[in-house]
N, C-alpha and C positions, 0 to 999 in steps of 0.2 A: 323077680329079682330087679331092684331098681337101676336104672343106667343113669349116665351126666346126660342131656339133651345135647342133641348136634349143634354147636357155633359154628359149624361150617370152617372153612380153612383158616378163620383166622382165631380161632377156640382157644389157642393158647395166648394170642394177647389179649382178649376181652379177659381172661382168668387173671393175668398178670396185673391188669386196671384193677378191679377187682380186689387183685390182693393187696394190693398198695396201697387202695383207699383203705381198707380194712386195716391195714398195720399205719397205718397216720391217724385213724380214729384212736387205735388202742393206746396209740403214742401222745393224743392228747390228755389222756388218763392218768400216764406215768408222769408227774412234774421232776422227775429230776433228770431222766432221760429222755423226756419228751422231745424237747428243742431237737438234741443229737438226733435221734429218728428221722423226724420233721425234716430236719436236713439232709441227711445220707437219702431219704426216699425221694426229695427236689430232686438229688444229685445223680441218683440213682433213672428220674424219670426224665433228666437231660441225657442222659449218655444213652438213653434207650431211644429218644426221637431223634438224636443224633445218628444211631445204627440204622434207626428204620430209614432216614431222608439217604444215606447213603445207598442201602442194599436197594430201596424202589427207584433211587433217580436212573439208572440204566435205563428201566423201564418204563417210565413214565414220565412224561416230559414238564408234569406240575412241580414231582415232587424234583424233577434233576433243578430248573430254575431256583425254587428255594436251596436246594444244596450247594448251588453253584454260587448265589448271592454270600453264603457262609461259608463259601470255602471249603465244604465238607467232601469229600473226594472226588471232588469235579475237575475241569482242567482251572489250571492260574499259569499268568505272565510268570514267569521269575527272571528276572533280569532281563535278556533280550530272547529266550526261549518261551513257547509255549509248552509247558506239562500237561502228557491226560495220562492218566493212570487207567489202568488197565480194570474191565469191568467185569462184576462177576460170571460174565458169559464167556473170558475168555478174550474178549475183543474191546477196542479202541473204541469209544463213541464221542462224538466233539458237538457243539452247540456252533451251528454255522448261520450267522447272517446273510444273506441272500436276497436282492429286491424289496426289499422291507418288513419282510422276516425274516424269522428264526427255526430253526431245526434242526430237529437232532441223525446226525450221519452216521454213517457206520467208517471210518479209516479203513480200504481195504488195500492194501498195497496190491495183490491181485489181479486187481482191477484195472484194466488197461484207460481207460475215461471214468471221469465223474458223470454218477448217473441219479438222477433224480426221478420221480415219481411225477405222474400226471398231473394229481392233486400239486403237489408243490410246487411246480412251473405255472400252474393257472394262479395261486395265488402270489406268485413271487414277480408277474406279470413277464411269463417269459416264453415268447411266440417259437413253438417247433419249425421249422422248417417244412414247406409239403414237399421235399423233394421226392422225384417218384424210382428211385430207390435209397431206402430207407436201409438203415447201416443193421447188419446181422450181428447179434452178439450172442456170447455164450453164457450162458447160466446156470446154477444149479439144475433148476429145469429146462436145458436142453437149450433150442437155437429161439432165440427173439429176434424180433424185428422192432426195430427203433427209430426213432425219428430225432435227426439235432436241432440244436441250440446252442443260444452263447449267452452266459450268464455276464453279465457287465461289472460286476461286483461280488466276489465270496470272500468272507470275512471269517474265520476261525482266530479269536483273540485279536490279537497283534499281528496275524499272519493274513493278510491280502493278496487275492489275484484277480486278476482280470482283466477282461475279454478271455475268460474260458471255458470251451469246447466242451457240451455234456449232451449227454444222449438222455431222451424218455421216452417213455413207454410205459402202458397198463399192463405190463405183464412182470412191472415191479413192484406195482402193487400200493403199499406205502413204505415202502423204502428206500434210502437214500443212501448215498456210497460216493465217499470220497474217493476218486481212483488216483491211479497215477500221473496222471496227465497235469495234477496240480502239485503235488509232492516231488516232484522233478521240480517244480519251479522253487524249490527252497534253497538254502545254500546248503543246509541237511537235514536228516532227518534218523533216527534211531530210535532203538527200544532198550532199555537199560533197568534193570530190578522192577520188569515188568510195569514201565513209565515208557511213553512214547513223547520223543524229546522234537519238537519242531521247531527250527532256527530259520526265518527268514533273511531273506538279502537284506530287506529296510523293514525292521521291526517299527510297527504305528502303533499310535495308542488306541485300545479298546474300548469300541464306542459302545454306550447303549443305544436301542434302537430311536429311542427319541434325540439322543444326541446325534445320531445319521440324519434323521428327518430334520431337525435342525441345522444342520450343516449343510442340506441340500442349497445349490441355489433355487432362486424364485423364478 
């Protein structure tokens, strides 16, 4: 009995490629319907990289930059708010500027401090503290031990803080977690049709990372 051969998990959209090229050859066949085809399949094969840049950007932080440069369900300014829409995990994720980069956080209200990961703080150039006791937190997995810092600049859109208070430690792993300790510093903050609405006291304009690096002084 013959089977299809394993594409492995992404089997259904190498079939979909696949089919599309096969109904855009057929369509160059047909001349009176051919164009319409032609087009509905372009149209057809926008609105399918459009889904896909949305559902991987949570996860992955190539394709969230591209989605975020378009708009496509990433956070945007609107007015004097920042907008992040809710991801399909269930959870807030933001693109935070940080030392001179970029990362993607988790919003955890939860969260009593903003807590970053080892990896992050080495590259974001930002020195732990040796104090020799080291702040206990709690975590999914149970009591950590963590070491502070103070980031001099965190940037989510238009929403700045700084000089603030975060803990790290290897037992985050890689990940990163807006806490409370910066969401208090808003003048609000809310979740509304599953959008998390962020209002700073003095909305800035949203820099790219080059335009930070350029505006540093000398």
């Amino acid at each position: 009995m013959n089977t299809l051969p394993d594409l492995g998990p992404h089997g259904s959209l190498y079939l979909l490629v696949v089919a599309v090229v096969a109904v855009m050859v057929l369509a160059r066949r047909i001349p009176v319907i051919g164009r319409f085809l032609a087009f509905a399949m372009t149209a057809g094969c926008l609105v399918l990289v459009a889904l896909l840049l949305m559902e991987r950007a949570p996860f992955d932080p190539t394709f969230a930059r591209v989605a975020q440069r378009f708009e496509l369900g990433g956070q945007r300014v609107v007015g004097k708010e920042m907008r992040v829409p809710m991801a399909a995990d269930g959870h807030f994720w933001v693109h935070v500027k940080l030392g001179g980069i970029e990362r993607r956080m988790l919003v955890d209200s939860g969260a009593t401090v903003t807590a970053i990961s080892v990896d992050t703080a080495a590259a974001a150039g930002i020195e732990p503290s040796d104090s020799l006791m080291p702040v206990m937190m709690q975590t999914a997995n149970g009591t950590v031990a963590a070491q502070t810092a103070t980031v001099p600049e965190l940037r989510i859109g238009n929403v700045v803080a700084r000089d603030l208070p975060v803990v790290v430690s290897p037992a985050f792993g890689d990940m990163n977690v807006v806490g409370m300790n910066f969401l208090s510093r808003l003048k609000s903050w809310r979740v509304e049709d599953g959008v998390m609405i962020l209002q700073p006291h003095h909305p800035t304009k949203s820099l790219s990372l080059g335009e930070r690096e350029a505006a540093r002084p000398a």
